[in-house]
C-alpha positions as CSV (number, residue, x, y, z in Angstrom):
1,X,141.8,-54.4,1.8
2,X,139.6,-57.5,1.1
3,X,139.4,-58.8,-2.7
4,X,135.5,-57.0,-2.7
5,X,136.9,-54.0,-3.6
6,X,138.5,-55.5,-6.7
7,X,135.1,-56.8,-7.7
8,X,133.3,-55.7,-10.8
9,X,130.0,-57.3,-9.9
10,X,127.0,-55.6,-12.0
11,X,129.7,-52.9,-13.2
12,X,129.1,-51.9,-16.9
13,X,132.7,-51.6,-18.8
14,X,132.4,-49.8,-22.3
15,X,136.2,-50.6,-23.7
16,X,136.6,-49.1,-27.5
17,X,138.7,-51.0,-30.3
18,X,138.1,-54.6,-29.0
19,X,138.2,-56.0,-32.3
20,X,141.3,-57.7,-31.5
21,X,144.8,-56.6,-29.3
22,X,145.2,-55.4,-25.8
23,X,141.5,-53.8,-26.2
24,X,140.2,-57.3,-26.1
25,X,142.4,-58.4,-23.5
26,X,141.3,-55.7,-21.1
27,X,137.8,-56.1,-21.6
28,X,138.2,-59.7,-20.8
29,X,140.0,-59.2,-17.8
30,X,137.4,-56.6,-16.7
31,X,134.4,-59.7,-17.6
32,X,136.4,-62.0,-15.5
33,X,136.2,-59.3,-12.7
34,X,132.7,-59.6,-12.6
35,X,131.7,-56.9,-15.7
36,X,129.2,-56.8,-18.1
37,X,131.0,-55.8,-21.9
38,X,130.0,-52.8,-23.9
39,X,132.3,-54.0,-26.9
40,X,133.3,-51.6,-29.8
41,X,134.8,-51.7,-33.7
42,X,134.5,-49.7,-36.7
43,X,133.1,-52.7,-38.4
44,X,130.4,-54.9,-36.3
45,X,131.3,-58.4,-37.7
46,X,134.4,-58.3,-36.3
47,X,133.0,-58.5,-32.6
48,X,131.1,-61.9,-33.2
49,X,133.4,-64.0,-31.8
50,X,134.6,-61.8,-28.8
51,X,131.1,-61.0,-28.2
52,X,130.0,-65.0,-27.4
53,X,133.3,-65.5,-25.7
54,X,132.3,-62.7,-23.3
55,X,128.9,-64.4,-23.0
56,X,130.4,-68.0,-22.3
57,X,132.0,-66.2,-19.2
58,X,128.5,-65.7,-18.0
59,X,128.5,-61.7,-18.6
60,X,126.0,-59.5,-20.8
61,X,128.4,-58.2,-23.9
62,X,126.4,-55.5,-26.4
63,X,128.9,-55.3,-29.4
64,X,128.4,-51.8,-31.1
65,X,129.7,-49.9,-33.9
66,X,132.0,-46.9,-33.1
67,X,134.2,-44.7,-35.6
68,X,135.9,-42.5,-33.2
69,X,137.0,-40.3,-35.8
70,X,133.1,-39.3,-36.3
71,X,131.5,-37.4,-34.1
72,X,127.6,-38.9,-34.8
73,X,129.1,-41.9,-34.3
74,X,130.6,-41.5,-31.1
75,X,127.3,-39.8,-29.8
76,X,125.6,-42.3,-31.3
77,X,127.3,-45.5,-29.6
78,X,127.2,-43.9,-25.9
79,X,123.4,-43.2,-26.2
80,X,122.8,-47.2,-27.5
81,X,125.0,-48.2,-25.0
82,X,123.4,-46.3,-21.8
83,X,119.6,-47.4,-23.5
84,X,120.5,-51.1,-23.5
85,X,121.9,-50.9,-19.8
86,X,120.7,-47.2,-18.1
87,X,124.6,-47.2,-17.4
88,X,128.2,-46.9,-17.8
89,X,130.3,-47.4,-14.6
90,X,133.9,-48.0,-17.0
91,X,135.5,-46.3,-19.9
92,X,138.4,-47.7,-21.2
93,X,139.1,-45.3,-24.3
94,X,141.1,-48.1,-26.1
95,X,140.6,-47.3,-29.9
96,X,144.2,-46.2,-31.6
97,X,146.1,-46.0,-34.5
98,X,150.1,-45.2,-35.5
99,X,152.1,-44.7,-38.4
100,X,155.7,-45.5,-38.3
101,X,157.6,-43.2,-40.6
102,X,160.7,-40.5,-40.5
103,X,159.5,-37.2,-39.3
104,X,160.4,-35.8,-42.6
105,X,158.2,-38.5,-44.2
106,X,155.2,-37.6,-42.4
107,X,152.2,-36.1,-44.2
108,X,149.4,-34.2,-43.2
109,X,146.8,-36.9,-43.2
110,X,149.3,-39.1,-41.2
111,X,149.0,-36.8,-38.9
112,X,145.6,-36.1,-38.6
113,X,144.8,-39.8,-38.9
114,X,147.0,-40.5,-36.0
115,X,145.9,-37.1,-33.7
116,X,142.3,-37.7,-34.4
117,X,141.9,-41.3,-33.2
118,X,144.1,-41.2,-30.2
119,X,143.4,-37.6,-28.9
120,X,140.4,-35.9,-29.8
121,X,139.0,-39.4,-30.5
122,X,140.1,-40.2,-26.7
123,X,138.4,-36.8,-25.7
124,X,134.7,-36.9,-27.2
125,X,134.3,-40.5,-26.2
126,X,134.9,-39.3,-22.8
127,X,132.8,-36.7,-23.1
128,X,130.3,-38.5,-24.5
129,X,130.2,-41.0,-21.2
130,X,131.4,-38.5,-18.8
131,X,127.6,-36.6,-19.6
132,X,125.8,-39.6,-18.1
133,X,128.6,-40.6,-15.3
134,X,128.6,-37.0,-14.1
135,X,124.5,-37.4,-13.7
136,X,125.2,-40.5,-11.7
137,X,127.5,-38.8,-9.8
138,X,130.2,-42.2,-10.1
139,X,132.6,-43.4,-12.6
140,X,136.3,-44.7,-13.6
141,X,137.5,-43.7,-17.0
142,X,141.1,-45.3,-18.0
143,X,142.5,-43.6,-21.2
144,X,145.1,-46.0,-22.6
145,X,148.1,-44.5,-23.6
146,X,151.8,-45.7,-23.8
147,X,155.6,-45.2,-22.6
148,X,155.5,-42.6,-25.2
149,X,153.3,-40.8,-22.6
150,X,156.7,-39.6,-21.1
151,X,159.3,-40.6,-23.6
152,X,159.8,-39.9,-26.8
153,X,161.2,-42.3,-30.0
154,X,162.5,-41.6,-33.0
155,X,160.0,-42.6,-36.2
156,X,156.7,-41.7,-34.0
157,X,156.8,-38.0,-33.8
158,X,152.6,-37.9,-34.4
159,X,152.2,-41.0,-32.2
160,X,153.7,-39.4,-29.7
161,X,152.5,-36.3,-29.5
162,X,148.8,-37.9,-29.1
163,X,149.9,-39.9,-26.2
164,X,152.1,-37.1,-24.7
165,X,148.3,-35.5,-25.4
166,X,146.3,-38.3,-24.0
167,X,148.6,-37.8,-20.6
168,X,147.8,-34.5,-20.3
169,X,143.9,-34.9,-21.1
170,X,143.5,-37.2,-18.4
171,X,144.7,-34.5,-15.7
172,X,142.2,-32.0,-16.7
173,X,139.9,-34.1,-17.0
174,X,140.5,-35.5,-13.5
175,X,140.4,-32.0,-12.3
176,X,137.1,-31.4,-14.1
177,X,135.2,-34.3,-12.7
178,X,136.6,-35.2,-9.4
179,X,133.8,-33.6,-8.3
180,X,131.1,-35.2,-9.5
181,X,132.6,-39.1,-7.9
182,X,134.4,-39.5,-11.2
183,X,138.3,-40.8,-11.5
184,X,140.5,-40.4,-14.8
185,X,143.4,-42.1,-15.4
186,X,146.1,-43.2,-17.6
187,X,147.1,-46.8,-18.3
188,X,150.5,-46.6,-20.2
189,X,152.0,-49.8,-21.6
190,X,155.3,-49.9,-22.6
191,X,156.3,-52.4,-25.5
192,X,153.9,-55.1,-25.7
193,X,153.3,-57.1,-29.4
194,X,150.4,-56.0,-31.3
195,X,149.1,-56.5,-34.8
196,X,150.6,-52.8,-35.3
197,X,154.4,-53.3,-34.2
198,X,154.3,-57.3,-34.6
199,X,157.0,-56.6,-38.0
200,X,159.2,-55.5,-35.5
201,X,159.4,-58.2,-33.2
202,X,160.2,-60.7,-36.2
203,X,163.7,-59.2,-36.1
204,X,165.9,-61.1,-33.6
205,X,168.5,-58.3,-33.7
206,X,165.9,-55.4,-32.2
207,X,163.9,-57.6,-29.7
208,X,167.5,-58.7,-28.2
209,X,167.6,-54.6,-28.1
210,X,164.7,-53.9,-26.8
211,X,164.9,-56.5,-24.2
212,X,168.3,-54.9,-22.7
213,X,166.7,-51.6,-22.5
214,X,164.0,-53.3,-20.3
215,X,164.9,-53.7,-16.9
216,X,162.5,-57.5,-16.9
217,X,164.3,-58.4,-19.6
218,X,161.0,-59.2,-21.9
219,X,158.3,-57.5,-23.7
220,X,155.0,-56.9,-22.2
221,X,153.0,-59.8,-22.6
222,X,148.9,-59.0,-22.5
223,X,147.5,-60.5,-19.1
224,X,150.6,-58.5,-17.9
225,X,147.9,-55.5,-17.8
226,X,145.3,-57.5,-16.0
227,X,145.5,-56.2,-12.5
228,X,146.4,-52.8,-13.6
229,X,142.9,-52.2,-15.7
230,X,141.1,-53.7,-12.8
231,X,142.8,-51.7,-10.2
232,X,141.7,-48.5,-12.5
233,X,138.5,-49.9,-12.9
234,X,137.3,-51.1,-9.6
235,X,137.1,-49.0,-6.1
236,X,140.4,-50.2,-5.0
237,X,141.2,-47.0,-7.0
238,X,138.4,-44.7,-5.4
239,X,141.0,-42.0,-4.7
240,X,143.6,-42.3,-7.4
241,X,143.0,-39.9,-9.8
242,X,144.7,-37.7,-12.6
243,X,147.7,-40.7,-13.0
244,X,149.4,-42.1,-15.5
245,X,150.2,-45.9,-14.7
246,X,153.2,-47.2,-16.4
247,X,152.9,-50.5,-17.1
248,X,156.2,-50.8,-19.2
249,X,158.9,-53.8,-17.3
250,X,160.5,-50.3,-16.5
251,X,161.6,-49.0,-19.9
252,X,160.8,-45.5,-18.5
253,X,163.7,-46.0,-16.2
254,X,165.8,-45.2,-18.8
255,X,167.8,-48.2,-18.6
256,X,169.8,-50.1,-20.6
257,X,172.5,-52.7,-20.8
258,X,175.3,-50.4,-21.5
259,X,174.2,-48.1,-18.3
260,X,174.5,-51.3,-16.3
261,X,177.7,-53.0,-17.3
262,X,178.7,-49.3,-16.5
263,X,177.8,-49.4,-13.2
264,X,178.8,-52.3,-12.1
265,X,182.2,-51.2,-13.8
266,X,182.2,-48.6,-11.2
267,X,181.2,-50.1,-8.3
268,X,183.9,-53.0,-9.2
269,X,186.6,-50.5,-9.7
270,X,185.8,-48.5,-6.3
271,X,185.5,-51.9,-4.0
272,X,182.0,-51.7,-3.5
């Protein structure tokens, strides 16, 4: 396969909550790939500086406001966004929230907060871009999600359930527009430090923890999901469809120190 088909020449990538994080890290690797940035943030300020470093890479970047808890606004952003630039060939349903608490501390607008950002939020943005993809007959939509796609931790029992959601989403709606040229997938990091869980890594005793239980031995570190959002976003993917890419140093394994000194206990012990 030649490096053309990684190529995001003249491609349009919309990529929601890139006020700062991994949404701004994927929308710059998708710019370096050759794409043109439709940038998104509840509050359009916040996109100045993103917006003119997307620019200085030589690429068109419209910043627009988007609440994806609000339906107008949703509808509202997509029909800006295909005006300005009669396209979008990328959707990389970024925007998310979480709340860390007990399950038996969790209230009902915790949950709804959490559900209606990362699930139905996820859902009507992609219906939103899916109407004009599915008239083009072409497009690659990557809902972000997480490890907690397929595994579940203790303190996140909303959070999880959006992204166990968000998995599930992205199947149907693979099945649903397959037909009309259209990919869906899933782009699930695993533990990677963000303004939401950067309290946690301050705490020497849990990042040694974590880093056991991760078969690389580190956390995720951003340009670590480079290649997998262009891969997903490109027509390297053309006929992957319905997935859900871990992207996670192998946390999903299941791994963890203990398991391994195990192991290697009993392959010691029977001479092998």
């Amino acid at each position: 396969m030649s490096a053309e088909a990684f190529d995001l020449t003249g491609k349009v990538a919309l990529v929601t909550g890139t006020s700062r994080g991994l949404g701004q890290y994927m929308a710059r690797a998708l710019a370096r790939a050759g794409a043109d940035i439709v940038m998104t943030s509840r509050t359009l300020a916040s996109l100045d500086a993103f917006r003119q470093e997307i620019q200085a890479l030589g690429r068109r970047a419209l910043p627009l406001e988007l609440d994806v808890r609000d339906y107008d606004s949703i509808q509202q952003m997509a029909a800006k966004a295909h005006a300005v630039f009669g396209k979008i060939d990328v959707l990389v349903n970024n925007a998310g929230c979480n709340v860390r608490k007990p399950a038996v501390d969790v209230t009902w607008e915790d949950w709804n907060l959490i559900l209606d950002t990362n699930l139905r939020g996820t859902f009507f943005v992609a219906q939103a871009v899916g109407r004009h993809m599915i008239e083009r007959q072409y497009g690659r939509i990557i809902n972000i999600g997480s490890v907690t796609c397929v595994a579940g931790y203790a303190g996140l029992g909303p959070y999880c359930a959006s992204r166990g959601g968000t998995k599930q989403l992205t199947m149907s709606l693979a099945d649903d527009w397959g037909r009309y040229g259209i990919t869906v997938n899933c782009l699930a990091p695993g533990w990677f430090k963000t303004a939401q869980n950067a309290v946690l890594y301050e705490n020497p005793e849990w990042l040694s923890y974590l880093c056991d239980r991760i078969p690389l031995k580190r956390p995720g570190q951003p340009h670590d999901l480079d290649g997998a959002v262009v891969f997903l976003a490109s027509d390297a993917s053309a006929y992957v469809t319905g997935q859900t890419l871990l992207v996670d140093g192998g946390i999903s394994t299941g791994a963890t120190k203990a398991t391994v000194d195990k192991n290697k206990q009993n392959a010691d012990s029977s001479g092998r």
